[in-house]
N, C-alpha and C positions, 0 to 999 in steps of 0.2 A: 140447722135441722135438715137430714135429707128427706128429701119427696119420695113416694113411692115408687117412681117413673125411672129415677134416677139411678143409673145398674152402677152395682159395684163390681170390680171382677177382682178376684185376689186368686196368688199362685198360691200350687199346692205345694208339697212335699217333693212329689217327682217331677216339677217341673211344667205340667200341665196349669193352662187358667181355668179359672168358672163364676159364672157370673152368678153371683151368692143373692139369698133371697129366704124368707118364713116362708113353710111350708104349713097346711093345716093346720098341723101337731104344734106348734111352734118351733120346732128342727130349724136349722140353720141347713141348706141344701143348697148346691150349684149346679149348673149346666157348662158343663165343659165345653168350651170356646173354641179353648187352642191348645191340640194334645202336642206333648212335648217329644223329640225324638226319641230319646233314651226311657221314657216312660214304660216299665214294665206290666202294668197293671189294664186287663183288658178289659173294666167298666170303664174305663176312660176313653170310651168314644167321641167325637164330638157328636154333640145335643143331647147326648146321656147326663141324667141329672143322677146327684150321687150325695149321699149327707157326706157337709163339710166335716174334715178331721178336728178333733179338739174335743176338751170336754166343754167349755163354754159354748158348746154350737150344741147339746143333747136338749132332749124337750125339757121345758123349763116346767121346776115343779108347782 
């Protein structure tokens, strides 16, 4: 079982990390860690939090 404490980080799509976590809603959301070079995408700031891609990350019904 993981603890609350304990950050997962998982890549995205373009290459960028984020450290994944519930959000209120229950959303699945990250905070980008570490932006990737080639990353085209300009919410990918790092410490910009962004909902994870996928449909198993949308609010659960």
């Amino acid at each position: 079982m993981r603890s609350m404490a304990e950050e997962i980080v998982k890549a995205l799509p373009c290459g960028c990390e984020a450290r994944t976590y519930r959000d209120f809603l229950g959303r699945v959301v990250g905070t980008i860690v570490t932006r990737s070079p080639t990353c085209q995408r300009s919410e990918h700031a790092l410490g910009q939090t962004v909902i994870m891609p996928g449909r198993e990350n949308a609010r659960p019904e």
